[in-house]
Every structure is written in structure tokens, then in C-alpha cells.
Backbone as a printed PyTorch tensor [residue, N CA C, xyz], in Angstrom:
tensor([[[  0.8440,  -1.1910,   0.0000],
         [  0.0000,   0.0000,   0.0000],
         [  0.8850,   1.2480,   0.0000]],

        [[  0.0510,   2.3050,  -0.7440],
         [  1.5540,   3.6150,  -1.1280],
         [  0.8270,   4.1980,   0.1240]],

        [[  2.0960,   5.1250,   0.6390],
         [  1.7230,   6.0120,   2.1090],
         [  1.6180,   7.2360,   1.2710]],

        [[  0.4230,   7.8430,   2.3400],
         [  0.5760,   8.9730,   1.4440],
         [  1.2250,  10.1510,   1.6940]],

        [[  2.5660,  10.2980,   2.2830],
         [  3.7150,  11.0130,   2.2030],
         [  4.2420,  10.6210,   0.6710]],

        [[  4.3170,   9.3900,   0.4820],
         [  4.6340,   9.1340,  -0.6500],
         [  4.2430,   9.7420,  -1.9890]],

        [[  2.9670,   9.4680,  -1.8690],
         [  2.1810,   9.8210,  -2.7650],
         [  2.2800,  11.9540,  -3.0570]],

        [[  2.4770,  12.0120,  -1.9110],
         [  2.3190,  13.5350,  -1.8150],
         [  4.1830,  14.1010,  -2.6020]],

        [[  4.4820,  13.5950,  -2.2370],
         [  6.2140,  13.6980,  -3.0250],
         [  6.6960,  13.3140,  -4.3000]],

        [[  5.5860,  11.8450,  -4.8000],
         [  5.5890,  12.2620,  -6.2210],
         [  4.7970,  13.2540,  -6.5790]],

        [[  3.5140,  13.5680,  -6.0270],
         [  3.1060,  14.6700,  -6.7580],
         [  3.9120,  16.0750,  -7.2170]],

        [[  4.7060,  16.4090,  -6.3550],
         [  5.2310,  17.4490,  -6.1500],
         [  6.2480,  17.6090,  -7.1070]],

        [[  6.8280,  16.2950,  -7.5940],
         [  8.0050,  16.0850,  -8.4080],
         [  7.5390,  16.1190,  -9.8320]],

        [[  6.1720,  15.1870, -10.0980],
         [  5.6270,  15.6510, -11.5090],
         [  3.8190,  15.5810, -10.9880]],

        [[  3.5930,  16.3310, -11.4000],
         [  2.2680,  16.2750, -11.2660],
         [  1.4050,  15.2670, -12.3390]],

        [[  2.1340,  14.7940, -13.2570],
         [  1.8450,  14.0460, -14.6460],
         [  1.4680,  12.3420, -14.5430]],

        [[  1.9080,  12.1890, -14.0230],
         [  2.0230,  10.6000, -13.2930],
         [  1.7560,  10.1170, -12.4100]],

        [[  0.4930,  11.0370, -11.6620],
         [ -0.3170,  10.0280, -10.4860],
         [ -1.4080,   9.5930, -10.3880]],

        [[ -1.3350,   8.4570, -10.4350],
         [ -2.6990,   7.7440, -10.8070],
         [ -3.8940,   8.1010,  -9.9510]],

        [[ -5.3410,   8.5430, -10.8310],
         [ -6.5810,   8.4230,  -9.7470],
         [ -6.7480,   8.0980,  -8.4220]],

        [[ -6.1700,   6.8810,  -8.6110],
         [ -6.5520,   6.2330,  -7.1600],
         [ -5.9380,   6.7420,  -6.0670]],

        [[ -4.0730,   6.8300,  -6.5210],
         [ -3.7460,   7.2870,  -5.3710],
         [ -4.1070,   8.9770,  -4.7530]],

        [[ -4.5680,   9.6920,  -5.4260],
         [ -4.9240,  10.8280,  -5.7160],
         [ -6.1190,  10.8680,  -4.6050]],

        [[ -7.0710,  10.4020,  -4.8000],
         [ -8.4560,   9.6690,  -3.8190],
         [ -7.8140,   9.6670,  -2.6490]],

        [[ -6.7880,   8.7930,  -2.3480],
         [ -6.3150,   8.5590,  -1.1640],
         [ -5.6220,   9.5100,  -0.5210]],

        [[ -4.9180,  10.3550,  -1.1070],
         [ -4.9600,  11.8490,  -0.7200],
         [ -5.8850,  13.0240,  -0.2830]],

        [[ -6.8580,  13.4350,  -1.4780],
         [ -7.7370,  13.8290,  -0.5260],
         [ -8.5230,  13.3360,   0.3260]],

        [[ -9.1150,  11.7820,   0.8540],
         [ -9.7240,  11.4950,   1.4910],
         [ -8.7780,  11.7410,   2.9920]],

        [[ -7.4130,  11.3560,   2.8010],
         [ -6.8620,  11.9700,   4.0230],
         [ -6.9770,  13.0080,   4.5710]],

        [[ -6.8440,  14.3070,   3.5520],
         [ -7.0590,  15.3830,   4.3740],
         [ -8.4080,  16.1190,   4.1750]],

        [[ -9.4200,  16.0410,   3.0640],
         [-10.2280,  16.6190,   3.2440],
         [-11.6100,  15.3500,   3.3070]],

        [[-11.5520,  14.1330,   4.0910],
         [-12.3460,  13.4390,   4.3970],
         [-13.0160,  13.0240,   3.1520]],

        [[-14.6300,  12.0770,   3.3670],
         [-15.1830,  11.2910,   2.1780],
         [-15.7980,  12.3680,   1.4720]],

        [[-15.5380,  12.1430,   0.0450],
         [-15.8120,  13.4790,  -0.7740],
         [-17.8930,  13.2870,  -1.1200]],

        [[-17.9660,  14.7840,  -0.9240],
         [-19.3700,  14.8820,  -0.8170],
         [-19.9840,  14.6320,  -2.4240]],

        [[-19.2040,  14.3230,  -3.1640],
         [-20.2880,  13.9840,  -4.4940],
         [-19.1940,  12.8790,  -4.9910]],

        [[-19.7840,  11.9490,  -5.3380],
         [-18.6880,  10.8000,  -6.1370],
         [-19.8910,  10.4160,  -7.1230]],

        [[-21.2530,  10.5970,  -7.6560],
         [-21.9740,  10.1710,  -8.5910],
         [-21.6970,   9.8980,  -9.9780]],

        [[-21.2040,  11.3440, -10.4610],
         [-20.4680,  11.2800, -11.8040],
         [-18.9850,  10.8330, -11.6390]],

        [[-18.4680,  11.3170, -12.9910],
         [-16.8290,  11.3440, -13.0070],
         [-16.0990,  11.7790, -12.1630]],

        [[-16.4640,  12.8870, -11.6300],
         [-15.5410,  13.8720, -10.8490],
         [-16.2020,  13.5130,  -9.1120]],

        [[-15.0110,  13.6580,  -8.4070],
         [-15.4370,  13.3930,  -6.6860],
         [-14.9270,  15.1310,  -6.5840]],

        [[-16.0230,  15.3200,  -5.3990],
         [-15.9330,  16.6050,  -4.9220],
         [-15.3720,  16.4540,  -3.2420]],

        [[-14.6100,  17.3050,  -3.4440],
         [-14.3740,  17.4650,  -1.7600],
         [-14.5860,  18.6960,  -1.1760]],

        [[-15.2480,  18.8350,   0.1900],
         [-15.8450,  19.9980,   1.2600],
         [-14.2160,  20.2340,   1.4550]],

        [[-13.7960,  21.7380,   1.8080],
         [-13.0260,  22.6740,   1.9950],
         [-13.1040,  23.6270,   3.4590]],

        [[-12.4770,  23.6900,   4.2170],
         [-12.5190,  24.5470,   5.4390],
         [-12.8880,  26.0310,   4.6920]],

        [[-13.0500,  26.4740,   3.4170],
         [-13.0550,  27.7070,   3.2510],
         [-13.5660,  27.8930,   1.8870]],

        [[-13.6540,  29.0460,   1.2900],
         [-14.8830,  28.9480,   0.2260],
         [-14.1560,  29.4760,  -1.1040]],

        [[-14.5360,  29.0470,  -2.0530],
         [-13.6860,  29.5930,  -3.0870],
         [-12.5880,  28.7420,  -3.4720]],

        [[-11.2050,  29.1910,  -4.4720],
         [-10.6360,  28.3380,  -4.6520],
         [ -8.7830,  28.3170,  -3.5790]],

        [[ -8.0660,  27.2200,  -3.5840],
         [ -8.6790,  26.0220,  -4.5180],
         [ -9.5550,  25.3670,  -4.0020]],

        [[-10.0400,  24.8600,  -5.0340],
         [-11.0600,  23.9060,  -5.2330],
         [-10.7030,  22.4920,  -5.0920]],

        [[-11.4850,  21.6110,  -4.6880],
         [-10.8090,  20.2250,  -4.5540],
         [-12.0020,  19.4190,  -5.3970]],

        [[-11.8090,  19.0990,  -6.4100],
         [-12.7130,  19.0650,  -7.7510],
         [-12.1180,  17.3420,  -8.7400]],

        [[-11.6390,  16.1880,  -8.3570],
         [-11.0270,  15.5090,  -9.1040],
         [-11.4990,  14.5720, -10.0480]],

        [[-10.9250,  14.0990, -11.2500],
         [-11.9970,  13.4780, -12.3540],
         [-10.6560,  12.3910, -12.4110]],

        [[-11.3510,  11.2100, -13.1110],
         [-10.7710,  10.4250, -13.3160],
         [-10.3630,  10.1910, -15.1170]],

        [[ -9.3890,  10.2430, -15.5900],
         [ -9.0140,  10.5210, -17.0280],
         [ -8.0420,   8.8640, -17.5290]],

        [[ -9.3290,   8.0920, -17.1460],
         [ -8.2540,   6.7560, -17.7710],
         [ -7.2850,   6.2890, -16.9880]],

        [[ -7.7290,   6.2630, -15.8060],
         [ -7.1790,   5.6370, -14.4310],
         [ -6.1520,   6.6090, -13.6930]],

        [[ -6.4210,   7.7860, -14.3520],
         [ -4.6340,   8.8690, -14.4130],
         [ -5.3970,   9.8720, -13.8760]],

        [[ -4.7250,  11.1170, -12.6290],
         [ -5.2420,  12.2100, -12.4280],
         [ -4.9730,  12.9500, -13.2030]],

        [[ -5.8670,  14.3080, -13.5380],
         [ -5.1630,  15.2710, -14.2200],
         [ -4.0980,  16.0900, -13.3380]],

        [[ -3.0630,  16.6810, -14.2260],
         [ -2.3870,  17.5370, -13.7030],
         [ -2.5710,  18.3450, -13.0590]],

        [[ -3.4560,  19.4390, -13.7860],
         [ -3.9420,  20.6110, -12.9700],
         [ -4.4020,  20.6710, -11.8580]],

        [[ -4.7230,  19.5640, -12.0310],
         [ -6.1060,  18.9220, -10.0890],
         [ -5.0540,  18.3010,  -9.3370]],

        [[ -4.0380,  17.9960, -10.0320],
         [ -3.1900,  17.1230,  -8.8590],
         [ -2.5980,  18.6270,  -8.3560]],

        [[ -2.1980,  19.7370,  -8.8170],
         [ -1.5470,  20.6840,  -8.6410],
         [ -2.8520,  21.3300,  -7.8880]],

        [[ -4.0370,  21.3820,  -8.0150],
         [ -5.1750,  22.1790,  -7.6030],
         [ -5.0870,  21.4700,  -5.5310]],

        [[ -4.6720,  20.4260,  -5.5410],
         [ -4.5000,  19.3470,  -4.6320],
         [ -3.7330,  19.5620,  -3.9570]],

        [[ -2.6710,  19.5800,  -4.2450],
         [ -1.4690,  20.6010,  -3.1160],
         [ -1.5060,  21.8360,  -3.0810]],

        [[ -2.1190,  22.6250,  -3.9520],
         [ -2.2300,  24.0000,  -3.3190],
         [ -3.2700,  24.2040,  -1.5050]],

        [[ -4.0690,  22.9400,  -2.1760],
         [ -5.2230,  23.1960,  -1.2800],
         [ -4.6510,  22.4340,  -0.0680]],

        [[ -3.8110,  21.3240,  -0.1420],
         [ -2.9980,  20.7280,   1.2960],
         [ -2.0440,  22.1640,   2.1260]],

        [[ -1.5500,  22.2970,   0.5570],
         [ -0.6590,  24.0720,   2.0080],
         [ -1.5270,  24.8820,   2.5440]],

        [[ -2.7080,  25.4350,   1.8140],
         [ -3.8220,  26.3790,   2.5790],
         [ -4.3320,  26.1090,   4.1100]],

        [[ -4.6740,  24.4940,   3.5630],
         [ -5.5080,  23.7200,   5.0740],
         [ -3.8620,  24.0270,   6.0940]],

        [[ -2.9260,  23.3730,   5.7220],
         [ -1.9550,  23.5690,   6.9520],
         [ -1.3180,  24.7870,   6.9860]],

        [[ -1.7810,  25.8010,   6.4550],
         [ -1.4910,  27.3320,   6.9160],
         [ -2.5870,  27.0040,   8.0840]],

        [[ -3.6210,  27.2460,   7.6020],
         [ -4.6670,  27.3160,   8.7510],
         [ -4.5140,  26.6550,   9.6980]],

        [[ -4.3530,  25.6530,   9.9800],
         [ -3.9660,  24.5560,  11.0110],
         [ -3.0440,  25.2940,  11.9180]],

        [[ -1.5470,  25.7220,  11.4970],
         [ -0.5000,  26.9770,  11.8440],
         [ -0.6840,  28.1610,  12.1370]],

        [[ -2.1230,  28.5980,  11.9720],
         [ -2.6320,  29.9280,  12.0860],
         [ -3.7250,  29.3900,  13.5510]],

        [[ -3.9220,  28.6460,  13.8590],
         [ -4.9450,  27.6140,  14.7680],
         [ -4.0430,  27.7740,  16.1010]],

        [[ -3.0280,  27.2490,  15.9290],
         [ -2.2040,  26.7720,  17.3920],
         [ -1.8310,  28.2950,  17.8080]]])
């Protein structure tokens, strides 16, 4: 099973090459079970309104780039806040 430190470090290195799934397993870590999974795209609830957005589609078992990048923007925001908390 990939950890998702792991997962979070390839992203960072290419955003091009991470598969759906592990992608899922990322945001379900930090932004819990995503509130729409009906269609293509899983939605995830956000501590805050606006973007980023946590919005992910599945493109042939592969995340898109932009969303994998939309994905870590939105992991540094939440742990600003978290840092802005203590």
C-alpha cells in the first residue's frame, strides 16, 4: 500500500504521473469522504470557500495535472490554517 507522504512527493516532483486512485487517497486523508462521487468527478468539502477547489476526475485511471496541482495548493492552505490555529 503507497503512504501517502509518498504519494504527496511524487506529486510534487511531476504532477503528470499520479494515478486516480492514489490521488483519492490523498484527498480522502485530508479533506475526508468526498461529498459527491456520482459522476466522473469526486468533490471534496473545503474549510473555506472559493478556490482552490478540490474538484477531481478520473481521465483513464490517471489524475489530471492541474487537479493534482489544484490538490497541493489546497494541502498548504488547510496547513497554513492549522499553523494559524495553534
Amino acid at each position: 500500500m503507497t503512504k501517502i507522504v509518498d504519494v504527496i512527493d511524487a506529486m510534487e516532483r511531476n504532477a503528470k504521473g499520479i494515478s486516480f486512485n492514489d490521488l483519492c487517497k490523498v484527498c480522502d486523508h485530508f479533506f475526508g469522504k468526498p461529498r459527491q462521487t456520482a459522476s466522473s468527478h469526486r468533490v471534496y468539502k473545503t474549510p473555506w470557500r472559493g478556490d482552490p477547489r478540490i474538484n477531481i476526475q478520473n481521465d483513464k485511471g490517471m489524475a489530471k495535472n492541474y487537479q493534482v496541482t489544484q490538490v497541493l495548493l489546497a494541502i498548504k492552505r488547510l496547513k497554513e490554517l492549522e499553523n494559524d490555529e495553534k
